[in-house]
C-alpha positions in Angstrom: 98.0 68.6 91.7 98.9 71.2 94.3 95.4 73.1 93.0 93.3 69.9 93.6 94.9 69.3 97.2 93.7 72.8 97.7 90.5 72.3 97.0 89.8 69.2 98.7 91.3 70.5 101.7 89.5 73.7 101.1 86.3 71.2 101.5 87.4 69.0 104.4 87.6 73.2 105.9 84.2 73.9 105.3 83.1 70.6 107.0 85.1 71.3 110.3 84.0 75.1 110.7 82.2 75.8 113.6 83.0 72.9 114.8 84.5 71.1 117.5 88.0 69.7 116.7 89.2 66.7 117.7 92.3 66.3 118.3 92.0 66.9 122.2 89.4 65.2 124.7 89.3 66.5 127.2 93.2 67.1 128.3 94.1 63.4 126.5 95.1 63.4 123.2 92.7 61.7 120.7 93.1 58.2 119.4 93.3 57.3 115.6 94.8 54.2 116.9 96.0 50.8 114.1 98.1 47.7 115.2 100.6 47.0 112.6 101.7 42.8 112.3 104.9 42.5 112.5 107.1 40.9 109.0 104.4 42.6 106.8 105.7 42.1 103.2 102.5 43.6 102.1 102.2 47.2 103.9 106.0 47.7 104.9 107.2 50.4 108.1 107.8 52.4 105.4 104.7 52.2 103.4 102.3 52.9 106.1 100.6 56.1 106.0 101.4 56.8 109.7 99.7 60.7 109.2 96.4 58.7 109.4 97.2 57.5 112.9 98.1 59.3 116.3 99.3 56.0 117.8 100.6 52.3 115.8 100.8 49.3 117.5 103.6 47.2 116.5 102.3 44.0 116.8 103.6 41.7 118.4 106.3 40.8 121.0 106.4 38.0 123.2 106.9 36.5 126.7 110.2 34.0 126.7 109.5 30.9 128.5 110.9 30.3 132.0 112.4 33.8 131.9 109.8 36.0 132.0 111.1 38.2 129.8 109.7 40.0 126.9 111.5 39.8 123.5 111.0 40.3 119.9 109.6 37.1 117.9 112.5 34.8 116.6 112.5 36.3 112.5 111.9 39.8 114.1 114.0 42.1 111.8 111.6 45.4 112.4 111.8 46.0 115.4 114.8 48.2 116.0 114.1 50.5 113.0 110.0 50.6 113.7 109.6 54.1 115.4 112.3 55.8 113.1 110.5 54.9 109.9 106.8 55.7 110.8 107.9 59.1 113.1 110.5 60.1 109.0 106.2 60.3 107.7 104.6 61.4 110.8 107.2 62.6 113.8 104.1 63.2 115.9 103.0 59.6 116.1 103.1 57.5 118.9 104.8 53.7 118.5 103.8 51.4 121.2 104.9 47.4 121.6 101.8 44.9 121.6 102.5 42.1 123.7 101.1 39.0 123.1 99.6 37.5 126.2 97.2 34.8 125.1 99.5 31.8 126.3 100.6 30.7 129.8 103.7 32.6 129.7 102.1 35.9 131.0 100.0 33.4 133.6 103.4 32.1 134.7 104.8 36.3 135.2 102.1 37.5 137.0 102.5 34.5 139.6 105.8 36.4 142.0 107.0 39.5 142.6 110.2 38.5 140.9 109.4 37.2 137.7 106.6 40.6 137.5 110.1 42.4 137.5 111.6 40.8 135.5 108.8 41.3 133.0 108.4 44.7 133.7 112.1 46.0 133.4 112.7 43.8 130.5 109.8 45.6 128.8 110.8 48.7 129.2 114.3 47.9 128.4 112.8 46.7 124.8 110.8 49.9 124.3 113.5 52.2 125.5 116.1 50.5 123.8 114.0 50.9 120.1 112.8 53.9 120.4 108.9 53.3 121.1 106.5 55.6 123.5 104.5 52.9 125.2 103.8 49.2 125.8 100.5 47.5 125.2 99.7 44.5 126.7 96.8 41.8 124.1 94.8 40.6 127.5 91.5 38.9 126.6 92.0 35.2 127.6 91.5 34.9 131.6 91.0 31.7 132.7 89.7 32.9 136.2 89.0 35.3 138.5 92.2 35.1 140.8 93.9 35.4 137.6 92.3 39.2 136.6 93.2 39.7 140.7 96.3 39.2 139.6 96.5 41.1 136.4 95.2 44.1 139.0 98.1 44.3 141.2 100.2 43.6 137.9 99.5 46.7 136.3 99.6 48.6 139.1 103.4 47.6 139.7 103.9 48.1 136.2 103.0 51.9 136.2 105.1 52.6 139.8 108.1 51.0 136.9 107.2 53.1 134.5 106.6 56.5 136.4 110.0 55.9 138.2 111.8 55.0 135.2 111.0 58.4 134.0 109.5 61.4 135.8 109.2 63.9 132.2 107.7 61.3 129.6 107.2 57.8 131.1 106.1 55.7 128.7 102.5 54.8 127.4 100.7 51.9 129.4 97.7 50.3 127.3 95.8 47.2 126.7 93.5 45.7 124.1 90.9 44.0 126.0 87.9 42.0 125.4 84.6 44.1 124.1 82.7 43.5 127.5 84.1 43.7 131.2 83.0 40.4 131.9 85.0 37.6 130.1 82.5 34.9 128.5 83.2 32.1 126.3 86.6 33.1 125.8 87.6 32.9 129.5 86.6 33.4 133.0 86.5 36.5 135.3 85.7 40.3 135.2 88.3 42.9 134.2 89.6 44.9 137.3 88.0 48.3 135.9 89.3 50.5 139.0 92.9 49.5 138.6 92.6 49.9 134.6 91.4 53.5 135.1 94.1 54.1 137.6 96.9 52.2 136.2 96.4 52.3 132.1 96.2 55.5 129.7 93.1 53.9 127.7 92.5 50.7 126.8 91.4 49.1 123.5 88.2 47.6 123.6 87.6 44.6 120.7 84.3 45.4 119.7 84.6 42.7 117.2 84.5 38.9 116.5 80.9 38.8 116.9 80.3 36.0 114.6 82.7 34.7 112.4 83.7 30.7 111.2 83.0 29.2 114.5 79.1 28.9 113.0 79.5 28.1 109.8 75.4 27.7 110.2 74.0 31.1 109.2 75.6 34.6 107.9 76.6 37.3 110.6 77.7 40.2 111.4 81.2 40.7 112.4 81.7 44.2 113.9 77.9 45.8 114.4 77.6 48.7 116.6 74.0 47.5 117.9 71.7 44.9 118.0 68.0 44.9 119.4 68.5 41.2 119.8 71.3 39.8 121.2 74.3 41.7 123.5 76.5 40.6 120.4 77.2 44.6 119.8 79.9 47.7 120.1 77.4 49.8 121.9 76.5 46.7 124.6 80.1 46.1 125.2 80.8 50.1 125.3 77.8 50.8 127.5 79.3 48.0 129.6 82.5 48.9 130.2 81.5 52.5 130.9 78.4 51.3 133.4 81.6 49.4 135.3 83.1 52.4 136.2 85.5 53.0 133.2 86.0 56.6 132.5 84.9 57.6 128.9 88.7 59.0 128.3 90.0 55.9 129.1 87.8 53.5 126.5 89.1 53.4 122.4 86.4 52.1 120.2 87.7 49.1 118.1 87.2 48.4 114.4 88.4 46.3 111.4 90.0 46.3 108.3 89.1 42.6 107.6 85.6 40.7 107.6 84.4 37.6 107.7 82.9 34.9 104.9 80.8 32.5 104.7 79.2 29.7 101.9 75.4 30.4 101.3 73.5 27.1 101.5 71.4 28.6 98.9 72.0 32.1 97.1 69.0 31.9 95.7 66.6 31.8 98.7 68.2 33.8 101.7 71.0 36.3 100.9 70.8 38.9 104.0 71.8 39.0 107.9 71.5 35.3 109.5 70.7 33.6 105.9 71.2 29.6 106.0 75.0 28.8 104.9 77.1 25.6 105.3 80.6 26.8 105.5 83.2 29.3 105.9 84.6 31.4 102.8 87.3 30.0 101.2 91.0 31.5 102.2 91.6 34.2 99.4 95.4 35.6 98.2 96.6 37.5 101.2 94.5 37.0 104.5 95.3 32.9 103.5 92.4 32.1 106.2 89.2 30.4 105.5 86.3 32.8 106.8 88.4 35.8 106.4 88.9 38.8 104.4 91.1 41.7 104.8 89.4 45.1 103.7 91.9 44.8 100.3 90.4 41.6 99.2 87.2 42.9 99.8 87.5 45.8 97.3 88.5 43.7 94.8 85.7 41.2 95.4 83.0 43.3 95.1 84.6 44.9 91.9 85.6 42.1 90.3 82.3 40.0 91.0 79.9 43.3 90.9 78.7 42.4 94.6 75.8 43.1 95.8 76.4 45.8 98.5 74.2 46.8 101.7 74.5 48.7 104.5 72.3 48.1 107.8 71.2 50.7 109.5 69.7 49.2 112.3 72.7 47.2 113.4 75.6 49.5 111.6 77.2 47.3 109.8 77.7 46.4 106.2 77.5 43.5 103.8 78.2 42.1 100.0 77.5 38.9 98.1 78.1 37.5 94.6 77.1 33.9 93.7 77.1 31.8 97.0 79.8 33.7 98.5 78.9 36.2 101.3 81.1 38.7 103.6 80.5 40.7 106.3 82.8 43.7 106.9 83.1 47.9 107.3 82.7 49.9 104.7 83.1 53.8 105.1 79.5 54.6 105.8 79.6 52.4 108.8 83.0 53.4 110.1 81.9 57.0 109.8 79.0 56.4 111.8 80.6 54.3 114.3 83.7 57.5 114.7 80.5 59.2 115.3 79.0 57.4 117.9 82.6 56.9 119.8 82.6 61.1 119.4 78.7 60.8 121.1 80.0 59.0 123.9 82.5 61.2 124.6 85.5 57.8 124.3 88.9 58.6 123.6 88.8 57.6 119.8 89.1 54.4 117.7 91.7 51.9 116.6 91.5 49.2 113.8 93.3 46.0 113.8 94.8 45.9 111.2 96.2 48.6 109.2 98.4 45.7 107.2 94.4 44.8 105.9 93.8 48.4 104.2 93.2 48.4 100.4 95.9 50.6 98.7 94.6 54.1 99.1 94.2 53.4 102.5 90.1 54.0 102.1 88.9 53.0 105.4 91.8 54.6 107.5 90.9 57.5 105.6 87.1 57.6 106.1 87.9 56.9 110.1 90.2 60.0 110.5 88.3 62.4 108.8 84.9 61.6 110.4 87.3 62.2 113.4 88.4 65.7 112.5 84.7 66.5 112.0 83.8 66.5 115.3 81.2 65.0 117.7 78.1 64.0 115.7 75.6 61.3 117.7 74.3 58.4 114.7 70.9 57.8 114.5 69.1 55.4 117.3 68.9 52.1 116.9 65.4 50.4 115.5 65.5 52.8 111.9 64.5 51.1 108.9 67.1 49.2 107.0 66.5 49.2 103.4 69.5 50.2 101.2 68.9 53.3 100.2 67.4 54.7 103.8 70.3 53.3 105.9 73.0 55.2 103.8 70.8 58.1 104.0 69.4 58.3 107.7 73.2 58.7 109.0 73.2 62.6 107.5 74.4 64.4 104.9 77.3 65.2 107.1 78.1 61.3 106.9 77.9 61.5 102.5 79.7 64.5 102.7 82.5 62.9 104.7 82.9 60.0 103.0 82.7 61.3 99.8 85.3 63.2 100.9 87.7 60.3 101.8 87.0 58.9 97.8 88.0 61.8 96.5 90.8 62.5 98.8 92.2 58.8 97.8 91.6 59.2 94.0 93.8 61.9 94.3 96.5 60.1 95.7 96.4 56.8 93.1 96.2 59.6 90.4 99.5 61.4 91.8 101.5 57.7 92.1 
């Protein structure tokens, strides 16, 4: 076993010489970034394979009405012991607390300077207290403009709290925000980009979501890094957020470990991108959610039902189908190419939610942190040719070669359990 180790790691050697390594941008350390749900009987603090990540989520705490003040979630029984059982399998690894702010509650902190600080010292207190390195605050549901105004000055009291709570290692301040700076459909308002670069370490961009069970109408892709149609892509809300003024440094490249189903109105006719369909997927095992399936159920999908797979290369993205059923996910061709193209545009790295939605061997984590560790390598333009075949191949060899890399690297490890 050690021998075989050796040799794969002998491999991964020959791919990384010469050149660049990525574990620093800049003077910021690199994102390999995953939000962990909270109560996972699944993928336990103890099972996750935290040497895959350089920061873990913990997902989620929350705002207690008419207090202000953050706590755990009612049946939260991870929380204390979080950081000291991923930092036993990786002591470098950054824990940060994800805090839900999708209701009114957050509205109701940011409205005076006393429940903001109540807020603030409260979450600090919670990290400190449990041994995490940061705070991240789920921000993507504005209802108006006065409200992002708001959410400026917010976070700019919040890092004054957190530098003065500790000059040698204040904590970690981040936020998972909404894949473009401008909030449509979802809300109202335009992120305060200045304060985020000023007040924020980086901020996770959702570059996902794109279609999904709320148009049950056609098939469509749920995380593709472009499209020559529609602004419905990574790169528009990237380009986006960087064209607003965020710096490159400051902007974490989101992907999934989960996709999204849907019912083909006839399998026979139309099976590709935007074919007719007439419902969402049926809720399978473990993601229990019509429309939705984690990366696992995915795996086993396409093995047990021999799926058709493709891979787009004009839009990046990936697909499979058996019968009438059809699902739109990542597979590790596409998040190579999309570690790639955060590498191109010089961003601080990536993050997945959610590394609970990981298949066993932990196959797409995998294929993300080695293309990583390979260095910066732009993907091929927009507009290529998309047959099977030629969008596998038009990423590189240095894409094959990594993710073959990732297979082997994960065979290893369900042969040594």
């Amino acid at each position: 076993m050690a021998r075989a180790w050796a040799i794969v790691w002998s491999l991964i050697g020959i791919v990384l010489m010469g050149r660049v390594g990525a574990q620093e941008n800049g003077t910021a350390t690199t994102v390999k970034g995953g939000y962990w749900q909270e109560g996972s009987t699944r993928v336990p603090a103890s099972a996750i394979n935290a040497s895959l990540f350089t920061h873990i989520f913990y997902a989620f705490a929350f705002i207690e009405s008419n207090t202000s003040l953050l706590k755990p979630s009612a049946n939260d029984v991870d929380i204390e012991t979080f950081s000291q059982t991923v930092k036993k399998i990786n002591p470098e690894v950054k824990t940060l607390i994800s805090i839900s702010a999708s209701g009114p509650e957050f509205q109701e902190v940011m409205q005076t300077e006393q429940s903001r600080q109540a807020f603030i010292n409260s979450s600090i207190s919670l990290a400190r207290s449990n041994g995490f390195d940061g705070l991240d605050l789920d921000y993507e549901f504005a209802q108006s403009q006065a409200e992002m105004d708001n959410f400026s000055s917010f976070i700019a009291e919040w890092r004054v709290a957190v530098n003065s709570e500790s000059t040698t290692a204040p904590l970690l301040l981040t936020a998972a925000v909404y894949y473009k700076p401008v909030l449509a459909n979802v809300g109202v308002g335009t992120y305060p980009v200045k304060s985020i670069s000023e007040n924020l370490d980086f901020v996770n961009i959702m570059c996902y979501d794109f279609h999904g069970s709320w148009d049950v109408t056609q098939t469509g892709a749920n995380a593709n890094l472009y499209d020559p149609d529609s602004n419905l892509s990574a790169d528009f809300g990237i380009t986006s957020w960087l064209e607003a003024g965020l710096p490159s440094e400051k902007a974490v490249l989101g992907l999934t470990l989960y996709g999204r189903s849907w019912v083909l109105k006839d399998q026979n006719e139309a099976t590709g991108l935007n074919a007719p369909a007439v419902a969402a997927g049926p809720a399978q095992p473990i993601s229990q959610e019509k429309g939705v399936f984690f990366y696992a159920e995915v795996a086993t999908f396409i093995k047990e039902k021999s799926a058709s797979v493709v891979t787009d290369g004009t839009l990046v993205t990936s697909y499979c189908h058996a019968d009438n059923l059809w699902v739109s996910y990542e597979n590790q061709v596409v998040i190579t190419r999309k570690v790639f193209y955060a590498q191109s545009k010089n961003l601080r790295g990536y993050f997945f939610w959610a590394i609970t939605q990981d298949d066993d061997l932990w196959s797409i984590s995998y294929a993300a942190s080695v293309a990583m560790d390979t260095g910066p390598l732009a993907p091929s333009p927009p507009g290529m040719p998309s047959s099977a075949p030629t969008s596998v191949l038009h990423g590189g060899f240095m894409t094959l070669l990594v993710v073959f890399l990732c297979v082997l690297v994960g065979s290893i490890q369900l042969y040594n359990l």
